[in-house]
Residue, then its C-alpha position, 0 to 999 in steps of 0.5 A: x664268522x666275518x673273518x673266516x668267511x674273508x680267509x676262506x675266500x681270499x685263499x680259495x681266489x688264490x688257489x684258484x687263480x694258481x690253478x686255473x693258470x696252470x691248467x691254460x698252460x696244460x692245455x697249451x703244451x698238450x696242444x702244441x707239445x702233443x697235437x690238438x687231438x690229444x688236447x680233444x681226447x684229454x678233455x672227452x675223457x675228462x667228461x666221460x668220468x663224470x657219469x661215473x659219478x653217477x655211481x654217488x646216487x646223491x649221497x654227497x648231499x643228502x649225508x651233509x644235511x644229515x650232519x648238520x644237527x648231530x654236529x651242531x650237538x656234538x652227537x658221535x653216536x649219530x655222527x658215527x652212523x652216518x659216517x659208517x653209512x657213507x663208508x659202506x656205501x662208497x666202498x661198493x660204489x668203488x668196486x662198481x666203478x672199477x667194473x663199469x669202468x672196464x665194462x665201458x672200454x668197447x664203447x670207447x672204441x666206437x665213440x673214438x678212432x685212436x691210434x691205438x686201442x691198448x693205449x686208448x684203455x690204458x688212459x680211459x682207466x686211469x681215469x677210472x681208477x683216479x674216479x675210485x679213489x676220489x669215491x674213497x675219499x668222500x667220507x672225509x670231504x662229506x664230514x669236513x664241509x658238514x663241520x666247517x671246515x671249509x678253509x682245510x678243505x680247501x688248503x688241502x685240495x689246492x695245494x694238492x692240485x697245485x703240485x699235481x698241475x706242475x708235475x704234469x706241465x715239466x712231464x709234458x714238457x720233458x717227456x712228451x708222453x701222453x701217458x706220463x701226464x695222466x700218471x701224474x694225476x694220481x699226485x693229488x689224490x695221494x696227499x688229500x688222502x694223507x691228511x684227511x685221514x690224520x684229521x680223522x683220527x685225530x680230531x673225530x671220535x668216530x665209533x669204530x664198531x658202530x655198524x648201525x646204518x641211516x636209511x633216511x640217507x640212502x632214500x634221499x640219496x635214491x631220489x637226488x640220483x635223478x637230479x645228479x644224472x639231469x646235471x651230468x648229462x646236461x653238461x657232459x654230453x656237449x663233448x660226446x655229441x661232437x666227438x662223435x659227430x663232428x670231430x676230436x679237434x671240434x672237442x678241443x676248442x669247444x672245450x677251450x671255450x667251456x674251460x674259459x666259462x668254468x674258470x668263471x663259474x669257479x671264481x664265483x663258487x668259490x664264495x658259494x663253496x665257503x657259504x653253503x656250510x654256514x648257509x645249510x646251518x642257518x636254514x635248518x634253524x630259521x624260518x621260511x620267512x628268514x630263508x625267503x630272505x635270504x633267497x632274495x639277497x642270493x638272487x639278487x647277487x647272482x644275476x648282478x653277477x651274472x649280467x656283469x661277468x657274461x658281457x665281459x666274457x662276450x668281449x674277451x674270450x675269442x680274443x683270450x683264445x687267440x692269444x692263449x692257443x690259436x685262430x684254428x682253435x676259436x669258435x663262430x660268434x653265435x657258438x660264443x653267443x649261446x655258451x654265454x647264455x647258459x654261463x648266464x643261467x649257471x650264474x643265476x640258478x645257484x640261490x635256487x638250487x642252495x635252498x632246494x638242496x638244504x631243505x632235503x627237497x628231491x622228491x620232483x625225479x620226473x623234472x630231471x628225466x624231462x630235462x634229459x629227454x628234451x637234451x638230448x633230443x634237440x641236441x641230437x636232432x640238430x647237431x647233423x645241421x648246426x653242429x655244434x650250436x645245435x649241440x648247445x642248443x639243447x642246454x640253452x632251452x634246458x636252462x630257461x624252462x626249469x631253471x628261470x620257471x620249474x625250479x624256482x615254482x618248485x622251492x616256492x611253493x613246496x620249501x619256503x610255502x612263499x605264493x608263487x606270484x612272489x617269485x615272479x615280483x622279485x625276479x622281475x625286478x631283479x631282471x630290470x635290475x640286471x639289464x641296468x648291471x649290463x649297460x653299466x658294464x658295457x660303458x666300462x667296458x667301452x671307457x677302460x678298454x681301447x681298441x690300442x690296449x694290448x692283450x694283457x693290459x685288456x686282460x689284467x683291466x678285466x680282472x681287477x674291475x671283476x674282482x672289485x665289483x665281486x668284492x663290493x657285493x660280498x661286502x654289501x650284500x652278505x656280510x650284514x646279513x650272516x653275522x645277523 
């Protein structure tokens, strides 16, 4: 398991390195090939497809906790009907997309002044449609990382997007058209289907005319949609708020910066990704006392990280931007500031959330709803002042009421049955321990990175120190504690 859990990892870092440089260079040719509000309407649009995933209602997650058991018994005839249930569901779930997604185009000419509207919805549907067929798609992924198979998953999907990523920068760069780069993205979406469909039907013996239908999904599903429209609107309104009230250039380097905080949350989740398969096994068969445990050894990693990678990105992500786009594109320091403490919580919310999620717990829907309201009321309420610090405001205030105090309370005293005055114990700890992390980084820091360093060399020092530091936790922290 050691092995796979170290392949799994190596390969993910790797794809996601080759992908996240080439995503930089996406953004820099559309910036300099097409102009700033291209750059700003590709990463809006970006995040209005997202609440099209609403459409999912949670199912994702609720049918890969319905896989476990039967997997692990070789049960087709279960496997089958949670399969076909996922089936029927996500092909109404396409139609309604293609609807809304129609449906939506009006509020597009609000939200945006374009030059032109025809075009405006011939790009906005692309992205719908690319949303259909990722839906379709699904049944696949679901079955896969139930089962395991983490590393196939990932070899596909990245390969994939690699060749989706180079296509789109020589259109960009050959044709300059907004329209053929969007095009491309259909590229990826393509091969996945070719080879998850070969799997299938090669290595799964799925009951073709099976046409039994697992409710308990769908009313786990009812109930996580609350907690999946809390995340979606919690981190994909930034954009629409600014769009709308400020500009379509203010999107672009906002989103510069959210991009810089995605490529770490990504190199982070690449362990999550490759563990939560094997962690979602592990749960359903041990104890609460065992699952305590192991809540503390991912807690432990994760604010570790967590203060160790948030005061790398304080020192270098302005200057990242200059070098990368542009000065008109960097943000105020307090902006950086705040974007950096919801990065913090991002980081630290993952062991939380992890067990939540594995122990089928979505009954709290009025924590989500709360967490919506009070988003979008700070944000709203302030962003005609502060712009968009206002904007990230509304996050920052999210985060450390339900992810440092509810959420945890919640899984607690619910899923583990642990006191609550536990939680408190560790996590104070924990946070002595995270501002030792972060005087230690800082001296590092200020030792290895000199004001006479050039660009790359500060860069490339940063990385390496990350990588080593991510590695030496993965090896003393988790390792020991799976194979056992």
């Amino acid at each position: 398991m050691k092995e796979n859990i170290s392949k799994n990892i190596i390969f993910t870092l790797f794809v996601t390195v080759v992908t996240t440089f080439l995503s930089f260079l996406i953004n820099r040719y559309l910036l300099f090939n097409l102009g700033d509000k291209e750059l700003g309407l590709f990463r809006l649009l970006s995040q209005l497809v997202f609440y099209l995933s609403l459409l999912d209602l949670g199912i994702s997650t609720s049918a890969t906790v319905a896989y476990y058991k039967p997997l692990i018994k070789k049960d087709y005839n279960e496997i089958s009907k949670i399969y076909h249930t996922i089936d029927i569901f996500y092909r109404k779930v396409s139609i309604i997309t293609l609807v809304l997604g129609v449906l939506a185009i009006p509020f597009l000419f609000y939200l945006v002044e374009f030059k032109s509207y025809l075009l405006l919805s011939i790009y906005w549907m692309i992205f719908v449609c690319n949303a259909v067929i990722t839906f379709l798609l699904n049944k696949y992924i679901i079955l896969y990382l139930a089962d395991q198979k983490v590393f196939f998953i990932k070899s596909v999907t990245g390969i994939a997007l690699i060749i989706e990523k180079a296509v789109q920068i020589i259109l960009i760069i050959k044709f300059q058209s907004f329209l053929f780069f969007l095009c491309a993205s259909f590229i990826s979406n393509i091969i996945k289907f070719v080879f998850f469909k070969k799997r299938m039907d090669k290595h799964y013996d799925i009951r073709k005319n099976n046409k039994d239908y697992d409710d308990k999904i769908r009313s786990d599903a009812s109930q996580m949609f609350f907690h999946k429209l809390s995340h979606i609107i919690q981190y994909n309104t930034d954009n629409i708020l600014i769009a709308k009230f400020i500009s379509l250039a203010a999107v672009a380097s906002y989103s510069s910066y959210m991009m810089l905080t995605s490529l770490v949350i990504t190199v982070v989740s690449i362990f999550h990704s490759v563990v939560d398969p094997i962690v979602g096994q592990l749960i359903s068969i041990q104890s609460n006392k065992k699952n305590y445990e192991l809540w503390i050894i991912f807690a432990k990693f994760s604010f570790w990280i967590s203060g160790f990678v948030s005061l790398g990105f304080y020192y270098f992500a302005t200057p990242f931007i200059i070098n990368w786009l542009d000065n008109k594109m960097v943000l105020e320091q307090i902006i950086v500031i705040l974007i950096l403490v919801n990065l913090f919580f991002d980081l630290i919310k993952w062991p939380t959330e992890l067990i939540k999620y594995k122990y089928a717990y979505y009954k709290d829907i009025y924590n989500p709803i709360i967490e919506v309201f009070i988003n979008l009321a700070v944000s709203i309420s302030l962003v005609g002042v502060y712009g968009i610090a206002g904007v990230v405001v509304g996050t920052v205030i999210v985060n450390v009421i339900f992810n440092m105090i509810i959420k945890p309370i919640i899984i607690f005293k619910y899923c583990l049955k642990i006191p609550v005055i536990k939680y408190i114990e560790k996590i104070s700890f924990m946070i002595f321990e995270m501002f030792i992390i972060i005087g230690i980084s800082h001296f590092v820091f200020s030792y290895f990175f000199s004001d006479n360093d050039n660009f790359a060399d500060s860069w490339g020092k940063l990385i390496l120190l990350v990588v080593a530091f991510f590695c030496y936790l993965y090896k003393r922290i988790f390792i020991g504690y799976i194979i056992n």
